[in-house]
N, C-alpha and C positions, 0 to 999 in steps of 0.2 A: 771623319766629321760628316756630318748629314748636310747636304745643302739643299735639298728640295723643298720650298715655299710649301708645306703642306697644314691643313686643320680643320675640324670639322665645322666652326666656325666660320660660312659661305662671308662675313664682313671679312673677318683677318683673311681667307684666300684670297681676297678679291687682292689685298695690299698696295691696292694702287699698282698694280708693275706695270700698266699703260704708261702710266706718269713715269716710271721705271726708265721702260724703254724708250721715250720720248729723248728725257735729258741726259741721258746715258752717253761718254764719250765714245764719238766712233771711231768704229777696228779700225788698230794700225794699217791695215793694208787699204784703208778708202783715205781719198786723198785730203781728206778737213783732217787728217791727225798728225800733230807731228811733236817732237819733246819740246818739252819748256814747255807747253801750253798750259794758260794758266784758266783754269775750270773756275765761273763763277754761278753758276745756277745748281749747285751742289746743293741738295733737301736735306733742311736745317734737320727734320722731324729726324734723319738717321744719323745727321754728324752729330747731336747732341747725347746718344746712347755710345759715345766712345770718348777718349783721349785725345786733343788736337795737341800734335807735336810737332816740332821745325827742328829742321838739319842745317849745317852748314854745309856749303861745297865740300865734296870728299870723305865728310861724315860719314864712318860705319852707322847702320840702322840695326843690321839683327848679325849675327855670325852664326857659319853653318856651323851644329851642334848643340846651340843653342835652345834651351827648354821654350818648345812653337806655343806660346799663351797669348797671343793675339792674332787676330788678322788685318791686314791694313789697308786703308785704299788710299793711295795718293791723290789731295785737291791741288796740289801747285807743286812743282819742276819735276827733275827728272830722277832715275833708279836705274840703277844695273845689280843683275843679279850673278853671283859666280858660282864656278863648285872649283874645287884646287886641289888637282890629286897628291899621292906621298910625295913625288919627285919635283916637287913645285910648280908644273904646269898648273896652266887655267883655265878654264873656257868660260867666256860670258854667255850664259844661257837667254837671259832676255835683255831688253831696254824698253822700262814703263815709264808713262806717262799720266796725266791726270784722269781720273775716272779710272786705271788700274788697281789691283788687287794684290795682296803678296803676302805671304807666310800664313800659304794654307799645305797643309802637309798629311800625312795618311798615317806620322809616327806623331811621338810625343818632344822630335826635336824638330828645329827647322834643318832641311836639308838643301839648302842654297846660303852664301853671306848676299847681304844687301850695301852698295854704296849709293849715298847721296853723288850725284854726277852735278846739279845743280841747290842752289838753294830749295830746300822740300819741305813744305808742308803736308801733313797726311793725318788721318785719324786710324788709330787704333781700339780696336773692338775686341774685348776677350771673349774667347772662343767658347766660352761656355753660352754669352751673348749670342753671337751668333746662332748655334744650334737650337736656340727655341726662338726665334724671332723671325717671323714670316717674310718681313720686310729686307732686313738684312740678308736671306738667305736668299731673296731673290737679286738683290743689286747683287751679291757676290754670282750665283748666276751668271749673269747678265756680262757681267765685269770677264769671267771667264770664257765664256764664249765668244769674244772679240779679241783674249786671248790667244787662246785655242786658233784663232783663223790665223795671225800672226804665225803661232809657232808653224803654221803647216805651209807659211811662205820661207820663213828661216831653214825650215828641213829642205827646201827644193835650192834654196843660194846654197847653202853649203853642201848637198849632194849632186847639184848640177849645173851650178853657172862658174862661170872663169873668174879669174880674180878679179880683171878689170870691171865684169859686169859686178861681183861683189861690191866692192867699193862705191862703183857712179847708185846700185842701189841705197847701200847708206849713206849718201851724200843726199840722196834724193829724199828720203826718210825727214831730212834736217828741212826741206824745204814747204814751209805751209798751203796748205790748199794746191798743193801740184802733185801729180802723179795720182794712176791709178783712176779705179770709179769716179766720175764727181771731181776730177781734176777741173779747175776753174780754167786752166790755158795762160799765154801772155796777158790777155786782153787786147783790147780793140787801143789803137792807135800807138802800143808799144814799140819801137823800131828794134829795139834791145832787150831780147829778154833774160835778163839779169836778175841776179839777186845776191845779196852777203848772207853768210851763212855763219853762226859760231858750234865749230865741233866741240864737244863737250869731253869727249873720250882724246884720250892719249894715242901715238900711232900704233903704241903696242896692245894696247886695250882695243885698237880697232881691229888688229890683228886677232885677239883672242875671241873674237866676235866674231870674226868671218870667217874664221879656220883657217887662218896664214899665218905666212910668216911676215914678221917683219921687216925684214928686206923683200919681199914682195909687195908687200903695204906701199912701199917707199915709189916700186917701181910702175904699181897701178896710177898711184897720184902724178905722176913724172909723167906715166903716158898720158894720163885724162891732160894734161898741163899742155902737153904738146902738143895735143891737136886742137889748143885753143877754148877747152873747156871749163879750167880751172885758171883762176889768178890767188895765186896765195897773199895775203894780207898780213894781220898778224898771228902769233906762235895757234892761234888760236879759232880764228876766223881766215875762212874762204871766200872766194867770191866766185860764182857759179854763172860764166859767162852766157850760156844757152841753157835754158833748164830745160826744153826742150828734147835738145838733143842729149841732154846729159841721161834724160830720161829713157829714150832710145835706147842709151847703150846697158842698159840694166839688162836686157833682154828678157823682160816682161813684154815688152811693147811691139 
């Protein structure tokens, strides 16, 4: 599929992608992004050229094999995308959020399945859409190239950090406006800097994300717990006593 904003038409190139790049969700790796965030300044002018559809928690969206005739960006919650070899193995290849993009593919199937991890809303664009519409090909653009930086931090967790640091970074992922570029900090007059956290992923799904195992999984959270950086809550929520230090221990910092 062609994604390049291109026409000889000097109005249609212009297509606004100032305005593009302006309200464009930012890369997962800068510190304003985190899942569940819910996108409200989404431009009507391209949600209105697609399909607005809602998942529920756990909801399958697309299955790898699947004939790829749409492309989708997510305006509200969260997606994990899988591949599941013969032998039943998985690996979660990504975790998007609002202002991402998904089932753009180079065949005529998709080659990833998609879950709903929280409640989603998203629009759906056919791909025939897409390839002639200047506008669209630039958000999808735009949309993958803050991909694309992501994945080139994922490749560095799972070819070079320890499991510990694995995990305090997807812990740290879950927490708003901290870590990274543009990280906001405690703030002024915080004595504690805390925050609750809800993990959306399973401890095996966290595992299939980080290239672990599950009893590893088990034993990164037990150590982050024991040095006082985690207080578990319930089956589902954290509480992230330093996010600070928790962010330290990512070994980005």
């Amino acid at each position: 599929m062609t994604l390049d904003a291109r026409s000889t038409d000097d109005t249609a190139r212009d297509v606004r992608v100032s305005d593009l790049d302006r309200d464009r969700t930012p890369p997962k790796h800068d510190a304003r992004w985190t899942l569940g965030f819910s996108r409200t300044d989404a431009a009507e002018d391209l949600d209105a050229r697609g399909r607005h559809l809602t998942y529920g928690a756990r909801e399958t969206i697309l299955d790898e094999g699947d004939p790829a005739r749409t492309v989708n960006r997510i305006l509200e919650g969260a997606v994990m995308l899988s591949k599941l070899l013969p032998d039943g193995r998985r690996q979660i290849i990504e975790l998007l959020g609002p202002g991402d993009v998904f089932g753009i593919t180079t065949t005529r199937a998709y080659d990833v399945s998609v879950e709903a991890l929280t409640p989603v809303r998203l629009v759906a664009y056919e791909r025939s859409v897409v390839e002639t519409n200047p506008a669209l090909q630039a958000m999808v653009t735009n949309s993958l190239r803050a991909q694309m930086c992501a994945l080139h931090d994922h490749a560095v967790l799972l070819g070079r950090k320890s499991a510990i640091e694995r995990v305090a970074t997807f812990l740290m992922r879950l927490v708003p406006n901290r870590g990274g570029e543009g990280c906001a900090g405690p703030g002024r007059g915080v004595a504690r800097d805390q925050v609750n956290v809800k993990v959306p992923l399973t401890r095996q799904e966290i595992a299939d994300y980080l290239g672990l195992t599950l009893e590893t999984v088990s034993r990164a959270f037990s150590h982050l717990k024991r040095d006082g950086l985690l207080v578990y809550g319930r089956h589902d929520e954290v509480m992230i006593s330093n996010v600070c230090k928790l962010c330290r221990a990512t070994g980005s910092h």
